[in-house]
C-alpha positions as MATLAB code, in Angstrom:
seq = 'XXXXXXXXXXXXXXXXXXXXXXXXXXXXXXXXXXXXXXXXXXXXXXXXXXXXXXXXXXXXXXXXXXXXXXXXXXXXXXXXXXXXXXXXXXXXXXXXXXXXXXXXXXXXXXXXXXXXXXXXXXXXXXXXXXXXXXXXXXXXXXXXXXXXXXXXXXXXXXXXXXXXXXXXXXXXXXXXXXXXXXXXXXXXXXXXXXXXXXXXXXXXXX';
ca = [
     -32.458   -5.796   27.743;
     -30.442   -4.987   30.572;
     -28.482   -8.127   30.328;
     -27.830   -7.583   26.785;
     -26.239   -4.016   27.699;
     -24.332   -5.472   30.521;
     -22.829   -8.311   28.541;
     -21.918   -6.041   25.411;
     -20.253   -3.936   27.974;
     -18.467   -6.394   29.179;
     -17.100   -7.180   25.723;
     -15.858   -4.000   25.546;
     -13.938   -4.209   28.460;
     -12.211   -7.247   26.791;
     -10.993   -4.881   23.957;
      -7.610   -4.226   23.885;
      -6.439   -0.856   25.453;
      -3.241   -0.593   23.870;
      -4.845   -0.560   20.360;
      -7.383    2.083   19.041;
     -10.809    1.289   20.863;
     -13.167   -0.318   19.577;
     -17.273    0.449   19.837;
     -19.858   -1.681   18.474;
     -23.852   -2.287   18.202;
     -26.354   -4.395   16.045;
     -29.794   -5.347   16.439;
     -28.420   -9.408   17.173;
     -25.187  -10.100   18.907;
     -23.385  -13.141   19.553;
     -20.201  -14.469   20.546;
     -18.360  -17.409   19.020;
     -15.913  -19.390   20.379;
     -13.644  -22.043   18.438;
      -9.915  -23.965   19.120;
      -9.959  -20.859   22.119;
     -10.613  -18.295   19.883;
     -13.231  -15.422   20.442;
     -15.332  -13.986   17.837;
     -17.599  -11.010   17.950;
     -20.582  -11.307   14.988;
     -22.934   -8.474   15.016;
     -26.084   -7.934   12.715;
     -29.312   -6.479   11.922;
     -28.218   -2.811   11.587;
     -24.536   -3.596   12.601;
     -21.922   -0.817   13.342;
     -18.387   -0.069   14.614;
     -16.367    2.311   15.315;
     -12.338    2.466   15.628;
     -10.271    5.203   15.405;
     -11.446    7.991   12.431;
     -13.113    4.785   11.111;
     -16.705    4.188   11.004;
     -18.066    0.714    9.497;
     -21.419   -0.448    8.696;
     -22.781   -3.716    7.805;
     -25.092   -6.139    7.528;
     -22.899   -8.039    8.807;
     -19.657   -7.251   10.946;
     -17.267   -9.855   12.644;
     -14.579   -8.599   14.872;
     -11.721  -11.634   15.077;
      -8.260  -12.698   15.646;
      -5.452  -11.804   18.015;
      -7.044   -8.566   20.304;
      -9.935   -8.432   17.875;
      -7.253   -7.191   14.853;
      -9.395   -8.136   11.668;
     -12.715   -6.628   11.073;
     -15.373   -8.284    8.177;
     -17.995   -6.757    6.788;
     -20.499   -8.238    4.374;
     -23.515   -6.915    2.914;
     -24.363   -3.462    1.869;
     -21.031   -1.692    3.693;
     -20.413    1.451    4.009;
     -16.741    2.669    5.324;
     -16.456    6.317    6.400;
     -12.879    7.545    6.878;
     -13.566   11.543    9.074;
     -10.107   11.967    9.102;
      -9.067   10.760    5.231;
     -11.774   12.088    3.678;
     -13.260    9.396    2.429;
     -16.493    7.172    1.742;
     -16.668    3.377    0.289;
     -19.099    1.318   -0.547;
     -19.084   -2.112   -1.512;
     -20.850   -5.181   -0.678;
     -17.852   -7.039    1.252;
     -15.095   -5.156    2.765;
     -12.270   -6.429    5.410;
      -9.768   -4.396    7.515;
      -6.566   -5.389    9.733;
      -6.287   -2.729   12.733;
      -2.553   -3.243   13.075;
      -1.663   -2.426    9.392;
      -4.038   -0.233    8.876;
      -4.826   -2.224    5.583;
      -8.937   -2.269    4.236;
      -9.163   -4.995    1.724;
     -12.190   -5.214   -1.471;
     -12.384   -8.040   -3.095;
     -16.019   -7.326   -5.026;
     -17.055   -3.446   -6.838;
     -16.504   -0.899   -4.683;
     -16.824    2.926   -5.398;
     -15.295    5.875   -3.755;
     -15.793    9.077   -3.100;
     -12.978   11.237   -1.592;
     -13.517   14.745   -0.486;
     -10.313   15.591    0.336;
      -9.239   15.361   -3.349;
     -12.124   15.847   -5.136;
     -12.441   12.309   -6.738;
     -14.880    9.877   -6.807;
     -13.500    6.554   -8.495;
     -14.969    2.880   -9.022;
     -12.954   -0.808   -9.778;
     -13.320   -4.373   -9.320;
     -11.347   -4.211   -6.211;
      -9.106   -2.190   -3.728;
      -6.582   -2.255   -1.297;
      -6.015    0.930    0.406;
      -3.134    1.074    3.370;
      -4.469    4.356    5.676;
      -1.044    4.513    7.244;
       1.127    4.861    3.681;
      -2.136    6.759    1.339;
      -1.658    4.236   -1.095;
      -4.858    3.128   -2.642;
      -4.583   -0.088   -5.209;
      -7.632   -0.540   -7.740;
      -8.399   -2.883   -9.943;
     -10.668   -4.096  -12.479;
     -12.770   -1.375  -15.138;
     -11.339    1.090  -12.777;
     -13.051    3.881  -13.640;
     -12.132    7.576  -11.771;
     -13.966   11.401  -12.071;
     -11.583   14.117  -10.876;
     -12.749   18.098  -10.356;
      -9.260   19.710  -12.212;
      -9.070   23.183  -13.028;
     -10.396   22.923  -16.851;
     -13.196   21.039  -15.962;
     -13.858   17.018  -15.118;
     -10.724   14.709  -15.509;
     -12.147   11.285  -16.541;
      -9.670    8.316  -16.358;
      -9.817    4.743  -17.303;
      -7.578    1.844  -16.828;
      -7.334   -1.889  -16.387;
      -5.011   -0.893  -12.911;
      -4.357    2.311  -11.156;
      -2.238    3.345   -8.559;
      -3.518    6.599   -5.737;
      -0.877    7.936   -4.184;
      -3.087   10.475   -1.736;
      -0.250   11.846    0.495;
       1.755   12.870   -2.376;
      -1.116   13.400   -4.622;
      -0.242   11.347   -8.031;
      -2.392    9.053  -10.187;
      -0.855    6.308  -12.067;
      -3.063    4.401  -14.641;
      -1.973    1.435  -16.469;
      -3.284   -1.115  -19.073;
      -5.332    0.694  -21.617;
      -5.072    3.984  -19.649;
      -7.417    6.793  -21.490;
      -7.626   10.234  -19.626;
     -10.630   12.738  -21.720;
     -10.080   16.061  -20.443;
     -10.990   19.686  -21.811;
     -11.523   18.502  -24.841;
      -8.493   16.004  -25.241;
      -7.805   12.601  -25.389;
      -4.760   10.775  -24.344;
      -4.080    7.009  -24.246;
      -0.804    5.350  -23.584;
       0.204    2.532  -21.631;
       0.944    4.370  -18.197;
       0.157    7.612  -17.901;
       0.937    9.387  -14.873;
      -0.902   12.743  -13.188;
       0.384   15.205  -10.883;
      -3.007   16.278   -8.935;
      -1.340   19.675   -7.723;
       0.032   20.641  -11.184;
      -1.922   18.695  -13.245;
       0.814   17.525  -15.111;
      -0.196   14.210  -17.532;
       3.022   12.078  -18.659;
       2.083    9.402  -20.844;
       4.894    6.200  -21.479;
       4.314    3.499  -24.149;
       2.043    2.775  -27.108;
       0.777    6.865  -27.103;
      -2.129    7.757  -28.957;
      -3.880   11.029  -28.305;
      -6.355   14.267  -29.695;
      -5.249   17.640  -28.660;
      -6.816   20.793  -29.485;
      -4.495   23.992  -29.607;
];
């Protein structure tokens, strides 16, 4: 046991300094190395933490250029303190330097900051722009003023830092009572403010 702790520490003495650190543990550790390159593949209860970001896997593997690229496989759960947010999927990857997490399988969301919890076929969220891509049966629940904001679309676009949804491909938003389908449609978050462009179809009650 002790060598295990004084290898792993080690390790983490190889982890860059200029970049955010970097913790890690999992029941099995082992280190991989191939054409000179290092890899870090954890397991059995795996974990990391960099930054506001905590990651947990079956499986994590810390690679590339001062350990840069992060993969996670199996039951993962992404916990973001400082955006607010949760994810869940079973495969998830994430570049340090661009700040970029990557789904390429269902993942859901839940995001406390705005009050929405969403679901798709896959995301790519940048944390350093607050743009969140999803794809797929998105499907997204939002706490608005006049009660739960349901939204559907083949594509949607989360702008978090200025706080705008933007659905497209069969976009359907059921709110209060109404219906609206279009296109695009487009929601201001603060204002709640729905603009709908192309093909519009709808059910209002006055």
């Amino acid at each position: 046991m002790k060598r295990v702790s004084l290898f792993l520490s080690i390790l983490l003495l190889t982890l860059p300094l200029s970049a955010e650190a970097i913790s890690f543990k999992g029941g099995y550790t082992k280190v991989r190395m191939q054409d000179g390159k290092k890899e870090i593949v954890l397991s059995g209860g795996a974990q990391v933490q960099t930054g506001s970001l905590s990651l947990s896997a079956k499986t994590i593997t810390l690679s590339g250029d001062d350990y840069d690229r992060i993969s996670l496989s199996g039951d993962v759960t992404v916990v973001d303190t400082e955006q607010g947010l949760t994810m869940q999927s079973p495969a998830v990857g994430y570049v340090r330097s661009t700040g970029v997490l990557s789904v390429q399988s269902w993942v859901e969301i839940d995001d406390t900051t705005n009050e929405i919890s969403a679901s798709a076929g896959s995301l790519s969220f940048n944390r350093q722009t607050g743009l969140m891509q999803l794809e797929g049966q998105v499907r997204l629940l939002r706490a608005a003023s006049k009660g739960i904001m349901r939204c559907t679309s083949d594509t949607l676009t989360y702008d978090r830092d200025h706080k705008r949804l933007q659905l497209a491909g069969d976009a359907v938003i059921t709110w209060n009572g109404d219906v609206y389908q279009a296109h695009v449609i487009t929601v201001d978050l603060d204002s709640e403010e729905i603009q709908l462009e192309g093909s519009i179809k709808g059910t209002v009650h006055g």
